[in-house]
C-alpha positions as CSV (number, residue, x, y, z in Angstrom):
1,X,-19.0,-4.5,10.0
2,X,-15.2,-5.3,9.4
3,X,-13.3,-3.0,8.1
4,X,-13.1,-2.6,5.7
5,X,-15.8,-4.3,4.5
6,X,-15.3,-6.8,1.3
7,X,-18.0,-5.7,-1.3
8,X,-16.3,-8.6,-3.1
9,X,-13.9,-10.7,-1.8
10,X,-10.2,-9.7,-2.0
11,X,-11.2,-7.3,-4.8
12,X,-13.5,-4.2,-4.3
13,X,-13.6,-3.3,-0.3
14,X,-15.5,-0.3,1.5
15,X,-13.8,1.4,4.4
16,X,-16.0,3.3,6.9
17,X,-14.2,5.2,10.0
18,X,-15.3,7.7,12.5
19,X,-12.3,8.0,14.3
20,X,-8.5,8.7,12.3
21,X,-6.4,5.4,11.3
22,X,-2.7,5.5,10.5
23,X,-1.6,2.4,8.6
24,X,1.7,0.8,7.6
25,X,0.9,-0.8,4.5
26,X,2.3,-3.3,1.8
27,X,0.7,-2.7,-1.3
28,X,2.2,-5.6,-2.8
29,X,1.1,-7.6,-6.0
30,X,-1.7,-5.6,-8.0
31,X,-2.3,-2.1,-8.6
32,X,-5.2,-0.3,-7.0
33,X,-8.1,2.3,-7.3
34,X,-9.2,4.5,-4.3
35,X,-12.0,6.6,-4.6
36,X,-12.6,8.7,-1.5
37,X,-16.6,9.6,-0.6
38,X,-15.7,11.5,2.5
39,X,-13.3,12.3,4.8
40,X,-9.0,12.1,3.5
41,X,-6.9,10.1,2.5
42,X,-3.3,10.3,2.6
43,X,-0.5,7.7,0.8
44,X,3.5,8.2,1.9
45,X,5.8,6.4,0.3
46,X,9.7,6.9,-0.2
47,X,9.2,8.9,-3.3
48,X,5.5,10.8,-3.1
49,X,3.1,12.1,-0.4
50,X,-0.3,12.4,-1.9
51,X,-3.4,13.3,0.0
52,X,-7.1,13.3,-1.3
53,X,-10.6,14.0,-0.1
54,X,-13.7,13.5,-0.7
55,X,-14.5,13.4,-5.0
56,X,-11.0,12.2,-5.7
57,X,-9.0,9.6,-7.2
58,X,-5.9,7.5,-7.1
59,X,-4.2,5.0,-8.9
60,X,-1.8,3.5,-6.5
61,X,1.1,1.4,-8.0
62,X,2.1,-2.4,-7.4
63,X,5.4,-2.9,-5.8
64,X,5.3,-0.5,-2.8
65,X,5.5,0.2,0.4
66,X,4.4,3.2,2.5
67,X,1.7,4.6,5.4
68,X,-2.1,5.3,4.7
69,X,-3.3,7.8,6.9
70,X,-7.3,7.8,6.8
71,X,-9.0,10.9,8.4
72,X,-12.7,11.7,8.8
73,X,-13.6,15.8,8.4
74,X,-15.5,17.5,10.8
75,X,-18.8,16.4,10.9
76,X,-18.2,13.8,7.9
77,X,-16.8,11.0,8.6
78,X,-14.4,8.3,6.3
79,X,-15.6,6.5,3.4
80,X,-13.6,5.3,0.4
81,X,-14.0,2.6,-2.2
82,X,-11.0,0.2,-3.3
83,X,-10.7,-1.4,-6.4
84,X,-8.0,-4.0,-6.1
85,X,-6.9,-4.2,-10.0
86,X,-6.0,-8.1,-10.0
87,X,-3.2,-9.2,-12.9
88,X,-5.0,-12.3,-13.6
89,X,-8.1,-9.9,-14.3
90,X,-5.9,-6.9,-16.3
91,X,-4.3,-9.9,-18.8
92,X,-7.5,-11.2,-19.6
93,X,-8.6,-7.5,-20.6
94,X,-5.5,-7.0,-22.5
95,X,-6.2,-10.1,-24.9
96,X,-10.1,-9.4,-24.9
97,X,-9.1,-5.9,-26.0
98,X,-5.8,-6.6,-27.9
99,X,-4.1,-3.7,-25.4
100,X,-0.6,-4.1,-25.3
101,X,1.8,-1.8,-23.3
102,X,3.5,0.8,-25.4
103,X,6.7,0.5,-22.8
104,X,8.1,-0.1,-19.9
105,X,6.1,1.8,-17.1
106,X,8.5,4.6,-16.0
107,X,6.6,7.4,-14.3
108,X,5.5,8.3,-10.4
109,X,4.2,4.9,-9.1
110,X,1.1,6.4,-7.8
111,X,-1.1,8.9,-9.9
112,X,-4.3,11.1,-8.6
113,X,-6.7,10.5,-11.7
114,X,-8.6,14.1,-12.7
115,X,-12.6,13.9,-11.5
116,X,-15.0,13.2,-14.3
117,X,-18.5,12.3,-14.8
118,X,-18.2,8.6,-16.0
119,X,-15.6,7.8,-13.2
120,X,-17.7,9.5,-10.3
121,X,-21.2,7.8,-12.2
122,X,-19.6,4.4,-12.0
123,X,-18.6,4.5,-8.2
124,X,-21.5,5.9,-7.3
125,X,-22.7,2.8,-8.7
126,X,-21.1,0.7,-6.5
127,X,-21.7,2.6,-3.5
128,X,-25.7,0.8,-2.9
129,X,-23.9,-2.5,-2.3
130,X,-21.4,-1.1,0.2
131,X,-24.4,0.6,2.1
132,X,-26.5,-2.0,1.9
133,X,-26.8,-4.9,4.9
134,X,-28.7,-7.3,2.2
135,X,-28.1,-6.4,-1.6
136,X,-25.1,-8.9,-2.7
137,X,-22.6,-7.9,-5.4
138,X,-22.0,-11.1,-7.6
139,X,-18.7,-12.2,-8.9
140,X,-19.9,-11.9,-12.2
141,X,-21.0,-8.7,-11.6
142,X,-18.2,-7.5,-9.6
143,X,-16.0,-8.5,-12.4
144,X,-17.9,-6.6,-14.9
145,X,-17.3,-3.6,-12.3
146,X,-13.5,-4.1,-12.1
147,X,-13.4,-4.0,-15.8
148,X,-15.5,-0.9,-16.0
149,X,-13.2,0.4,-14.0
150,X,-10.6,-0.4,-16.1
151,X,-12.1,0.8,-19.3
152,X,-13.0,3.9,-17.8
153,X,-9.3,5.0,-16.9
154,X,-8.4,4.2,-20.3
155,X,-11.1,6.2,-21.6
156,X,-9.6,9.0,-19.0
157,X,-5.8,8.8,-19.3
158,X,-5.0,6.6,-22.4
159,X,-1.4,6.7,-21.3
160,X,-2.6,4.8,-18.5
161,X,-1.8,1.5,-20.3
162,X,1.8,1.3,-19.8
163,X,1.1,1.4,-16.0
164,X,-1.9,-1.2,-16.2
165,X,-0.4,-3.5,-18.5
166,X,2.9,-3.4,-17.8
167,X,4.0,-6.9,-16.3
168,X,7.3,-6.6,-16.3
169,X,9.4,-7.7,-13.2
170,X,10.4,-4.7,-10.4
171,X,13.5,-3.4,-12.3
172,X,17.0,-4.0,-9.8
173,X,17.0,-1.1,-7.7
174,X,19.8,0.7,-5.1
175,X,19.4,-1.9,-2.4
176,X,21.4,0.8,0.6
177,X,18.8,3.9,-0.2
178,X,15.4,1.4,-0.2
179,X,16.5,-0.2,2.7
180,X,17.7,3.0,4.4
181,X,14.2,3.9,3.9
182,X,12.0,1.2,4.3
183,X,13.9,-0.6,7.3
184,X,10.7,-0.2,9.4
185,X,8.4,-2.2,7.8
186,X,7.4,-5.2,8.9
187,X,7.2,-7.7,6.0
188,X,9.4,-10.9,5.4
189,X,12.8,-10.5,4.0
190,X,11.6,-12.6,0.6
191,X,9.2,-9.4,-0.1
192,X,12.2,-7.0,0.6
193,X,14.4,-8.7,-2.0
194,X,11.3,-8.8,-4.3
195,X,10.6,-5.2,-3.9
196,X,14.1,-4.4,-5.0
197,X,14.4,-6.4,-8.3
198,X,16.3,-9.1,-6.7
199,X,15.8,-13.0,-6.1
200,X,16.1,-13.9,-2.6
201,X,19.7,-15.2,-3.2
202,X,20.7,-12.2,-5.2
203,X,19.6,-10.2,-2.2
204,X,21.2,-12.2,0.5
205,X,24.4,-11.4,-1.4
206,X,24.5,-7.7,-2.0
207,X,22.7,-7.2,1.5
208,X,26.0,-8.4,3.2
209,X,27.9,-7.0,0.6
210,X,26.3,-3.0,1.1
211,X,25.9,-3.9,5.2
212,X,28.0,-6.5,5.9
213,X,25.6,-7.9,8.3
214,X,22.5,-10.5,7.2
215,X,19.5,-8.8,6.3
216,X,17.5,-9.9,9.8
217,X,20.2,-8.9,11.9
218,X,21.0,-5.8,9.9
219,X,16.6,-5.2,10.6
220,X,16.9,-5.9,13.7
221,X,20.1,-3.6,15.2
222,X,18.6,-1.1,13.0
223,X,15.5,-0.8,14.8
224,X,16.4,-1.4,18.2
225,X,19.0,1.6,17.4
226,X,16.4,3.7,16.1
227,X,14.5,2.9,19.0
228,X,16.6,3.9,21.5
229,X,17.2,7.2,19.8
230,X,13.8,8.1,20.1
231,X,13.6,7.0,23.5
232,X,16.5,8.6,24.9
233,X,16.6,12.2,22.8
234,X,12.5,12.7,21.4
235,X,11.0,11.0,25.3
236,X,8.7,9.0,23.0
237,X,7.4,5.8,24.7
238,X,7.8,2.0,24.0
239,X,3.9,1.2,23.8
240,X,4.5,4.6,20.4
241,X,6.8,3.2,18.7
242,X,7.6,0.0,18.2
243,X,4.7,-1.0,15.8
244,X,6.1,2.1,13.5
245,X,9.4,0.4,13.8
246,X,8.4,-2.8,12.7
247,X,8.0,-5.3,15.5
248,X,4.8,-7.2,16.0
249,X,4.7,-7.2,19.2
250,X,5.2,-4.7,22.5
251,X,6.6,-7.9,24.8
252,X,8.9,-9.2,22.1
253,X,9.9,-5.2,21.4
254,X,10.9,-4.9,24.8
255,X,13.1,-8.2,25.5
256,X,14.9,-7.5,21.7
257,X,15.6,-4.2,23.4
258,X,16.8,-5.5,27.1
259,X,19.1,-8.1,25.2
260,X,21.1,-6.0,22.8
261,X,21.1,-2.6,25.6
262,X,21.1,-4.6,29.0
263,X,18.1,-2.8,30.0
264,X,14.1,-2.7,29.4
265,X,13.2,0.2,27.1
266,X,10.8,1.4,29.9
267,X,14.2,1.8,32.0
């Protein structure tokens, strides 16, 4: 099984560990819905820390970044259900239901939804096709699932529609403190300059402005920096750290490293 598994493609997905997972994640164009079966789950972002376990919900915002740490318990191990809430799917709700945001969506951008009967009764639903090597969940009925879902935290937390159906444009953010923050993660530079309210021009611009330096230089001195810190005064080792600090690779880590310092990382 892959994991995690797609109960429907690029939509609702099954996780299944027996061993702890750290993640650096990119939750990046729709919201999403994580119900957790067994085991924990933890979300870190600049702004919250939330962990859950096993019975609990949580609404994770578009538009972020941050780590997932996923964590069996002793003698259970991890299960979780995602709902990937599409926009395509939550603007057809909005005109089959006439639900129009209030306002602009200003609150924390992810929210642990209370446990109730109708949410637990609908996953638990769900949870056959994820277990099962030969039932098939069919888009039409997958989409009937999503807007359940939907529904349902409505139904919960009415003043849930301002973060649903708000589909608004990130709002221009301070570009020194995100970056500051986020430096590690290893997306493009177009999905940093999205992230912060920004066209990639816009951000091109007040990046040099705040740092005088281009945005992939700026990412790169920054982490080799950071990398040699951790070497040199907290002993860590190469093969630790350099997928938390955002390279893709330990070969390419270590020549970045050996041509800015002079030496190998390892030296």
């Amino acid at each position: 099984m892959t994991n995690p598994a797609e109960i429907l493609p690029g939509v609702i997905f099954y996780s299944y560990l027996s061993a702890e997972r750290k993640e650096k994640v990119c939750f990046w164009d729709n919201p999403a819905l994580v119900l957790m079966v067994s085991g924990q789950f933890g979300l870190e972002t600049i702004d919250q820390r939330i962990d859950i376990k096993a019975g609990e919900m949580l609404l994770i915002g578009k538009n972020q970044l941050g780590t997932l740490t996923k964590k069996p318990t002793p003698g259970e191990s991890y299960e979780s259900i995602v709902i990937s809430l599409q926009e395509d799917l939550l603007r057809k709700i909005a005109l089959e239901e006439k639900i129009t945001a209030d306002n602009k969506y200003v609150g924390p951008p992810n929210i642990q939804i209370p446990s109730n009967t109708f949410l637990q009764g609908f996953f638990q639903s769900i949870m056959p096709y994820a277990r099962s090597r030969t039932e098939v969940l069919t888009e039409e009925m997958g989409m009937l699932k999503v807007k359940e879902a939907v529904k349902l935290l409505l139904h919960t937390m009415p003043a849930l529609r301002n973060f649903l159906f708000d589909f608004s444009e990130p709002h221009k953010i301070d570009l020194e403190r995100f970056m500051q923050s986020n430096y590690h993660f290893n997306i493009p530079v177009e999905k940093f300059a999205q992230l912060t309210g920004r066209s990639l021009a816009s951000f091109k611009r007040d990046f040099q402005k705040t740092f005088g330096f281009p945005p992939r230089q700026w990412l790169q001195n920054k982490r080799l920096t950071e990398a040699k810190h951790l070497i040199e005064h907290k002993h860590q080792k190469p093969s630790a750290i350099y997928l938390d600090l955002g390279f893709e690779s330990l070969s390419h880590f270590s020549n970045s490293f050996k041509k800015k310092f002079g030496k190998a990382p390892t030296a």
